[in-house]
C-alpha positions in Angstrom: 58.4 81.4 125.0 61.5 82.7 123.0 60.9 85.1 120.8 63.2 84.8 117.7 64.2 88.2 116.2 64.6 88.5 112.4 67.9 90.3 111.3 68.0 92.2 108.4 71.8 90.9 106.5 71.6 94.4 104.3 72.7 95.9 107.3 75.7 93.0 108.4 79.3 94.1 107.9 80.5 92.6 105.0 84.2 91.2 105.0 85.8 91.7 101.9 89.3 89.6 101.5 91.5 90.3 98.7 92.1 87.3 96.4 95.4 85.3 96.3 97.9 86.7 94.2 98.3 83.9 91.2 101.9 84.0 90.6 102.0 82.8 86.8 99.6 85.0 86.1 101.8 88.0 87.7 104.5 87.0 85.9 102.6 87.2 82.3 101.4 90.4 83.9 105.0 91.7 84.4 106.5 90.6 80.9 103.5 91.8 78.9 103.6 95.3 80.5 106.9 96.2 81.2 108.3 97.6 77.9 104.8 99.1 77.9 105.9 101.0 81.3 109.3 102.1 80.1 107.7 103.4 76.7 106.0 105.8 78.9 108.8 107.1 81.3 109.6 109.8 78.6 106.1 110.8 79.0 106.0 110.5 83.0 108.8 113.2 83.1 107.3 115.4 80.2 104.4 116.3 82.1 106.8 117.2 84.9 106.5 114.0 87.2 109.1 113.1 89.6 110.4 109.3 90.0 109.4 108.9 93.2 107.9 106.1 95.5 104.8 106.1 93.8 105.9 106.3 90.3 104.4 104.7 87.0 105.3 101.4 87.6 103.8 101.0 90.9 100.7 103.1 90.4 99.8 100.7 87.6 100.4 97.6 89.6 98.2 99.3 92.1 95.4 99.9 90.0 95.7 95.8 88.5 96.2 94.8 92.0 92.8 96.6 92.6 90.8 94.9 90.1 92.2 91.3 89.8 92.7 91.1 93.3 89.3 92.8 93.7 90.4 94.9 97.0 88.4 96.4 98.8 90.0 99.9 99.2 93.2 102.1 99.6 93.6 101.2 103.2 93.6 97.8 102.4 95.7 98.6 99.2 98.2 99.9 101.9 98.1 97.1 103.8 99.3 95.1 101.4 101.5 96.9 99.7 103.4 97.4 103.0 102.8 93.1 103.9 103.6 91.5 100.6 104.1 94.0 97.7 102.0 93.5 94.3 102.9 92.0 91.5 106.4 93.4 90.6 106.3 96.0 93.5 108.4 95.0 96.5 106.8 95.8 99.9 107.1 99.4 100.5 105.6 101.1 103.4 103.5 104.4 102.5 100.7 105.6 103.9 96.9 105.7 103.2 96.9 109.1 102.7 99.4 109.7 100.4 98.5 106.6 98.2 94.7 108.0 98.3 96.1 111.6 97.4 98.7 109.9 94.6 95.5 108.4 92.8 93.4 111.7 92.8 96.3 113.7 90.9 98.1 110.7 88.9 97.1 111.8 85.0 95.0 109.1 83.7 96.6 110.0 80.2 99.3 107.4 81.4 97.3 104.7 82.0 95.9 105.4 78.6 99.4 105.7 76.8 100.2 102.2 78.3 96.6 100.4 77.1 97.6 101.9 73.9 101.0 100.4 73.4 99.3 97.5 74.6 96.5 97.0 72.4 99.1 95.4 69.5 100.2 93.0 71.2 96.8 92.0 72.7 95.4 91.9 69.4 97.7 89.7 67.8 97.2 87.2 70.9 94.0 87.1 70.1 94.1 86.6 66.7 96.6 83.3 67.8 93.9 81.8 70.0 90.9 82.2 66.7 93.4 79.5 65.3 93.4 77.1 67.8 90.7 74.0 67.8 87.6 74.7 69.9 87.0 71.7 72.9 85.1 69.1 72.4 82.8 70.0 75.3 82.5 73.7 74.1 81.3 72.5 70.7 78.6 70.3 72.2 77.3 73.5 73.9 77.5 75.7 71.1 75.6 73.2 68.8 73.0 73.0 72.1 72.8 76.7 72.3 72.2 77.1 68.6 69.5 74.3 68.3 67.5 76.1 71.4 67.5 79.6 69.3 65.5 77.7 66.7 
C-alpha cells in the first residue's frame, strides 16, 4: 500500500515573474512624465544630489517598473535593468547593492514634487473621459447593479 503524503503549498516556493513591459503604455508613461522629471532637476541638485547613474529619471522608472511590472525585488530589479532596461532607461549594469542602498537614502520629497506637477494634468484627463458616452454593456450593468440595491 502507498501511502500518499499531503503537502502543505504555504510552504512551496513561489515563482514570481515580472510582467511584460507594454510598450504603448511606456511610451504614454515617458511623455506624461518627462517634463514632470526635468521640472524637478533644479530641485535634485538643491538638496545636493549628484547626476549620477542612479539619478531621478531612472530612480523613478525603477519605482513604476516595480509596481506595473509588479517585480518581485531589487535583485530582480537588477536583473532587468542590466537585461532590458525600463521604460526609458537603457540597460545599465549596477549592482544589487547599490540600487538597494540608492532607494534607502533617495528623498521621497522627489517623488512627491513629480506626483505634484502631475496631478494637473491627470486631472484634466480625467475630466475629458466624464465626457465621453458610457458603453452600452457598462450601462446594462449599472442599471443591473442599481435595480439589485432596491
Amino acid at each position: 500500500m502507498s501511502v500518499s503524503r499531503k503537502t502543505n503549498r504555504d510552504h512551496a516556493k513561489k515563482t514570481t515573474r515580472p510582467m511584460v513591459e507594454e510598450e504603448v503604455i511606456a511610451t504614454q508613461l515617458e511623455t506624461l512624465l518627462t517634463p514632470a522629471i526635468t521640472a524637478q532637476e533644479n530641485y535634485y541638485r538643491k538638496l545636493g544630489l549628484r547626476d549620477r547613474i542612479l539619478n531621478l529619471p531612472l530612480m523613478v522608472a525603477a519605482v513604476l517598473t516595480l509596481l506595473w511590472r509588479e517585480v518581485a525585488g531589487v535583485t530582480e530589479l537588477t536583473r532587468m535593468l542590466a537585461r532590458e532596461g525600463f521604460l526609458w532607461c537603457s540597460p545599465k549594469r549596477v549592482t544589487q547593492q547599490a540600487l538597494s542602498q540608492r532607494f534607502l537614502t533617495f528623498p521621497a520629497s522627489l517623488f512627491e514634487q513629480v506626483f505634484k506637477d502631475l496631478l494637473p494634468q491627470l486631472k484634466a484627463a480625467w475630466h475629458t473621459r466624464q465626457g465621453r458616452p458610457i458603453p452600452e454593456s457598462v450601462q446594462f450593468t449599472l442599471l443591473r447593479s442599481l435595480k439589485k440595491t432596491f
